[in-house]
N, C-alpha and C positions, 0 to 999 in steps of 0.2 A: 882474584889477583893474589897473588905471593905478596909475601911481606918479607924481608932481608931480617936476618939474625939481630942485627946491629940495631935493626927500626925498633924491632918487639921489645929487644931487652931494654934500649933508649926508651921508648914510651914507660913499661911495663916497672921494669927494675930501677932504674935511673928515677924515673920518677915520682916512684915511693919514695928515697931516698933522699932526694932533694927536697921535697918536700916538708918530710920528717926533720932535716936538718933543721931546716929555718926557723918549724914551732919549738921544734927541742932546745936551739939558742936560747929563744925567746924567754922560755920555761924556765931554763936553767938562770938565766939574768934575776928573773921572778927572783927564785929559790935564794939566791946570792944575795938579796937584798931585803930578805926576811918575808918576802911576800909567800903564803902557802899556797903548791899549785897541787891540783887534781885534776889530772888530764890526760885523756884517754886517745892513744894511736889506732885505727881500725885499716890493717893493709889492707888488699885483697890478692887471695891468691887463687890458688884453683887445684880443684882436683887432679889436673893433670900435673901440678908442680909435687904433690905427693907423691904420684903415681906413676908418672909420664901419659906418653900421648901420643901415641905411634903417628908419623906422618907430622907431628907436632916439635919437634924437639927445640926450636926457638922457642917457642910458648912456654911449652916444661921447664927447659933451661931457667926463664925468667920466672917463671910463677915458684917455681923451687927457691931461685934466689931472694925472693919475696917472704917462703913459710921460713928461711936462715936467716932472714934479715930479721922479722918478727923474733923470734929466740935469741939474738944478741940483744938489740934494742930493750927489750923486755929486762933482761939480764942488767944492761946498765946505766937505765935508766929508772929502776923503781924508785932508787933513795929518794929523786927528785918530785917522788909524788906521779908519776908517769905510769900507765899500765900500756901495753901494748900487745893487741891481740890479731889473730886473721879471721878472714872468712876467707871459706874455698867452696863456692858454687860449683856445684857440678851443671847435670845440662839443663839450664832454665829456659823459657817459653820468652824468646825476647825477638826483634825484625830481626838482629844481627843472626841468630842462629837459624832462624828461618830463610835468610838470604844461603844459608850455606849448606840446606839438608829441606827435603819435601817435608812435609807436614805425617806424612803417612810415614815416612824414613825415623822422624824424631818419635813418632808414639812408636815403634815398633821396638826402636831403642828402650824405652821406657818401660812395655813388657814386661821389659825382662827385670827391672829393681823390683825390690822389697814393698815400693811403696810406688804405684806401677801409673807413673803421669810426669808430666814434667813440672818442673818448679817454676813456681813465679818468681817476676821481679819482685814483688812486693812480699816475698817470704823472704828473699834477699834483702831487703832493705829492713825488716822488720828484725832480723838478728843484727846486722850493723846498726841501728836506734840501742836495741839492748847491750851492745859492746860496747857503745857508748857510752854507755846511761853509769849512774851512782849504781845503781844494782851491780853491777860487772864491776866495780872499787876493788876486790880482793881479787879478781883475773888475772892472769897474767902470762904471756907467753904462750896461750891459747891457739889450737888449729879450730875453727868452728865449721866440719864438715856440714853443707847442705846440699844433698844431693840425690835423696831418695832412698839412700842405703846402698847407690851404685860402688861406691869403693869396696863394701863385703864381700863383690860377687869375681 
């Protein structure tokens, strides 16, 4: 099934943002009122929003406007003690991606990267822990490619 321009970027874009807004109030309230915040934004974007995504260009569109929104945000919200970073997964081994390509279609893809399998979810989630974390404190405005080395080729 298609998905309409307006759904993706509504889910995808729209919803980072809205999101963001609401902790960012919050934060900023903090900051006003002498409380010190350390607090870390983790988008997600995607290697298609770097790159594009032939046959994708809703997705790209939003996943782009996600790695731009990251670099503003970043930009002005550090004073407030805020970092904000992305992750851009490329192809990981999850039901959704297997709903939409054979299993033999997705290794064959894989091949051909640097580092020749697909990514887990749990590699994905294991860099957002870290983007999160007091370690990641001097980050900022960050793309965190995971994706095999697939963007080199």
């Amino acid at each position: 099934m298609r998905v309409g321009v307006v759904a993706v970027v509504k889910v995808h874009l729209k919803g980072h943002f809205c999101i963001a807004s609401t902790l960012v109030k919050r934060w900023r309230d903090q900051v006003k009122a002498g409380i010190k915040v350390d607090a870390r934004i983790v988008n997600t974007s995607s290697g298609a929003g770097l790159q594009g995504s032939v046959g994708q260009s809703n997705y790209a569109a939003a996943k782009g406007g996600i790695a731009s929104l990251t670099l503003v945000q970043a930009a002005e919200l550090g004073r407030y003690g805020i970092t904000v970073n992305a992750v851009c997964p490329g192809l990981i081994d999850t039901e959704l991606t297997r709903e939409n390509a054979s299993l033999e279609r997705l290794e064959e893809y894989a091949k051909g990267y640097p580092v020749p399998r697909l990514g887990t979810a749990r590699e994905v989630a294991d860099l957002v822990c870290f983007a999160a974390s007091e370690a990641a404190g001097y980050i900022t405005g960050a793309s965190f490619d995971i994706n095999g080395g697939d963007l080199m080729m």
